[in-house]
N, C-alpha and C positions, 0 to 999 in steps of 0.2 A: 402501568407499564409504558417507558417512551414510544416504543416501537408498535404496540402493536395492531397485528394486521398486517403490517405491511411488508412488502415482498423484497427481500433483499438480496443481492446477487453481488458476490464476493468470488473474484478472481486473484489466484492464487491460494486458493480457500484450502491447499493443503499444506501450506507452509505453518510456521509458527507462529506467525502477526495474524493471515487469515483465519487461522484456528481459533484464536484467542476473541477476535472481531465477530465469529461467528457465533462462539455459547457467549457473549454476550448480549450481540442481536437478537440471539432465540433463547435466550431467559428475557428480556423484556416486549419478546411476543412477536418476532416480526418469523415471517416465514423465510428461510436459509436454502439459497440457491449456492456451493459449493462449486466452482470450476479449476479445472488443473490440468496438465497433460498426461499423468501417471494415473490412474483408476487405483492402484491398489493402496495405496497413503491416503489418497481421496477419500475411499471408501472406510478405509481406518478413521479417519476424523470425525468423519461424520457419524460412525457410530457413538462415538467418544461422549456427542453433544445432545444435551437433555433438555429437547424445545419445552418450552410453556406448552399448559394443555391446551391441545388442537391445532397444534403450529405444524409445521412441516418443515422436514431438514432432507435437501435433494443433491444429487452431486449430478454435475457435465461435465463431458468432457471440452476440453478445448487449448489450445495452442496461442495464444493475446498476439504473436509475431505473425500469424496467418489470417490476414485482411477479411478474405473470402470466409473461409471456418469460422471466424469472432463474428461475421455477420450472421451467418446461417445458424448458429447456434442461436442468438438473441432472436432470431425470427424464430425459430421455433421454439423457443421457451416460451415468447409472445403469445402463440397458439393458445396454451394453458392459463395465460395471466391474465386478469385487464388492462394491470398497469405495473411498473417494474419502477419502486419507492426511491431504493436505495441501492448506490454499484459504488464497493470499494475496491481499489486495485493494489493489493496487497502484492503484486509480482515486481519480482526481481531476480538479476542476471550477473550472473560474474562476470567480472572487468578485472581491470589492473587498479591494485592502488599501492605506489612505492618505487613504480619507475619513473625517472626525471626524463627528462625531451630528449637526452644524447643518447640514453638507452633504450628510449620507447619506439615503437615501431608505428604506422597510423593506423596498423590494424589493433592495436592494442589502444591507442587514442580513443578509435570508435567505439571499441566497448564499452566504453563508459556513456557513451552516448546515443547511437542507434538504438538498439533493443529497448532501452526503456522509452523514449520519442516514442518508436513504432508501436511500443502498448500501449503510451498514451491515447494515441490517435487512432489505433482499430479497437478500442475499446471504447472511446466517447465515441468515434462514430457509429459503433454497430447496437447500444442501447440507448442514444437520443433519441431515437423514433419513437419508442412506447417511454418515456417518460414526460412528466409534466403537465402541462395544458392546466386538465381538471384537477390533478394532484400534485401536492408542490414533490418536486424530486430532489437526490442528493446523491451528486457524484464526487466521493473523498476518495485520493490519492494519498500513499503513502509516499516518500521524499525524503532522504537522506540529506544530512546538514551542510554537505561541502558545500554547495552552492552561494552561501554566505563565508567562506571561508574563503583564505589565502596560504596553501601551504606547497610546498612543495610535492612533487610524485604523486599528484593527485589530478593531471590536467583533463585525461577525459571522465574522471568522472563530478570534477567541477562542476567544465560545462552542461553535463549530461542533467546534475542536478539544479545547475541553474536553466535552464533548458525547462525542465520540467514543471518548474514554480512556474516561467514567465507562460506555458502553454495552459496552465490551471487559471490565469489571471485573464489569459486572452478570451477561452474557450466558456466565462460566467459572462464577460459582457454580450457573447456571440446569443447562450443560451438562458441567459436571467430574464428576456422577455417572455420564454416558453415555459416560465417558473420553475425552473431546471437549477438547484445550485449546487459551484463547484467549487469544492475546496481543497486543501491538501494540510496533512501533518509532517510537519519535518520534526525527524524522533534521531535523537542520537544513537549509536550504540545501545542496545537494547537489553539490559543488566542480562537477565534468563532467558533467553533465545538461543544461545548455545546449547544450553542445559534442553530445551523445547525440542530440537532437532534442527535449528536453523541452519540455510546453507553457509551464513557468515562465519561458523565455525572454521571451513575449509579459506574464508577470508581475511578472518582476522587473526586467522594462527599466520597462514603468510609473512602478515605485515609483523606482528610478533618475534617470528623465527628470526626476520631481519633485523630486528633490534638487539637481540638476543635475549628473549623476553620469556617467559610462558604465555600461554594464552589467557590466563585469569592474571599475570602482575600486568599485561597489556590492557585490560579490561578496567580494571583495579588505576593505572594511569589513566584513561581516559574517564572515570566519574571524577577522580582528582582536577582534570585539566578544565571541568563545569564551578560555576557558580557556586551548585548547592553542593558539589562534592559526592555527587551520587549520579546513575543513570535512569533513563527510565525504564517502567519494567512492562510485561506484554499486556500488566491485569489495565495497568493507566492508559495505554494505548487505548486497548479496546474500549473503558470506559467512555474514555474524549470520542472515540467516534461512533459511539453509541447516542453520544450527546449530540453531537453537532451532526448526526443521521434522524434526528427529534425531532418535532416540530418547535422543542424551545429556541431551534436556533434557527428557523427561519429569517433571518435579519440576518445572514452571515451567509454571503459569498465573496468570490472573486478573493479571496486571503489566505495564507499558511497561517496553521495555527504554530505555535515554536513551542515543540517537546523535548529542548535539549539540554534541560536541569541548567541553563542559562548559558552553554558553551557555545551559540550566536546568540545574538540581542536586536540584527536588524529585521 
C-alpha cells in the first residue's frame, strides 16, 4: 500500500476531486480526514468510501475562507493525531470566466483571485504546525490551467491561478527544511466531474451557453483543444496524488505536476 498509516486530511473532501482523492487514499491504507462546510454531502461521501482494514474515514466541519475556524479545527484534529501526513486542497469557488475588462466589474476580477489565495494561505497556515520534522509531510493543491494560459475573459481567474502555482513554489522553499513538501496539480477540465456532481457544471454550462454550445459539445471542444485530444478523468487525478502523497515521491517539491492531456506545456 502507498499510503499506509498515514493520516490524510483532505479539504474540500465533499466535492468530486476530494471524493475521488479520498477512496483512493483509503484503499491504499492512509486514514481519511474529510473537511467541507455542508455536513450532509460530507457525510454522504464518506459513507460511500471503503477504507482498507483498520483505516479510518472521519469528516470536519470547516469553512478554508475563515482564518481563525481552519486553525482551530487543525488544533484540534491535532489532539487525536501524532502527526498529519498528508493535506490536499481540493476547494474551489465560483468566479467569472467569459467576461473581458469593458464588461468586468473588480468585484468580479477578484473572484478569481481572493477565495482561492485566502485557502491557500489559512490552510498551509493552520496544518504546518503538526506536520513534518520526524515525518516527511505532503501538502498537494489542486490548480486550474489558466495560469499558463493567454486567453481572453479569463483575467481574474488567470491571475488567481497564476497566483497559486507561484504561492506553492514560495511556500516548499519556506517549508522543505521542516521536510514538509508542496506541490500542486494543474488538471484541466476534468472529463466526469460533471457527471460526479461537480460545482463546474453550473461553470462551464455558463461559459457553454455563451458559445451557443451544450455543455458536453463544450467539453468535447476542450479535450479537442489538448495534445492527446482527450481530458483528464477524476480516477487519474486521484491516482497522481496518491502517488506524489507516497513516499516514492519524496524528491519532488516546490513543482506543478501538468495534467492537462498537453493543453499547457510550460
Amino acid at each position: 500500500m502507498l499510503v499506509k498509516n498515514k493520516n490524510a486530511v483532505i479539504f474540500g473532501g465533499s466535492g468530486a476531486v476530494g471524493h475521488a482523492i479520498a477512496h483512493a487514499l483509503s484503499r491504499e491504507g492512509a486514514n481519511v480526514y474529510l473537511g467541507a462546510r455542508h455536513p450532509h454531502k460530507l457525510d454522504q461521501v464518506a459513507a460511500e468510501i471503503c477504507p482498507a482494514e483498520g483505516q479510518q474515514v472521519k469528516t470536519f466541519l470547516v469553512d478554508v475562507l475563515d482564518e481563525q475556524a481552519t486553525t482551530l479545527a487543525m488544533s484540534a484534529m491535532a489532539e487525536h493525531l501524532a502527526n498529519i501526513d498528508i493535506v490536499i486542497n481540493a476547494t474551489s469557488f465560483m468566479h467569472n470566466q467569459g467576461k473581458q475588462l469593458s464588461q468586468l466589474t473588480l468585484h468580479e476580477f477578484m473572484q478569481g483571485i481572493t477565495p482561492f489565495l485566502a485557502a491557500q494561505f489559512n490552510i498551509a497556515k493552520a496544518v504546518a504546525p503538526y506536520m513534518g520534522i520526524q515525518h516527511t509531510g505532503a501538502m498537494i493543491s489542486m490548480v486550474a490551467p489558466s495560469g499558463a494560459m493567454a486567453i481572453p475573459g479569463h483575467l481574474g481567474h488567470i491571475a488567481g491561478c497564476a497566483g497559486s502555482e507561484a504561492f506553492i513554489k514560495a511556500l516548499a522553499s519556506e517549508l522543505g527544511p521542516r521536510n514538509i513538501r508542496v506541490l500542486g496539480i494543474r488538471s484541466h477540465a476534468i472529463a466526469d466531474a460533471v457527471q460526479a456532481g461537480s460545482y463546474t457544471r453550473e461553470l462551464f454550462s455558463l461559459k457553454a451557453q455563451a458559445m451557443g454550445l451544450t455543455l458536453n459539445e463544450w467539453l468535447n471542444g476542450a479535450a479537442q483543444g489538448t495534445m492527446l485530444k482527450q481530458l483528464p478523468t477524476l480516477a487519474q487525478i486521484a491516482e497522481i496524488a496518491t502517488f506524489l502523497s507516497s513516499d516514492h515521491a519524496n524528491a519532488m517539491t516546490g513543482t506543478i505536476i501538468n495534467v492537462t492531456a498537453g493543453a499547457t506545456i510550460s
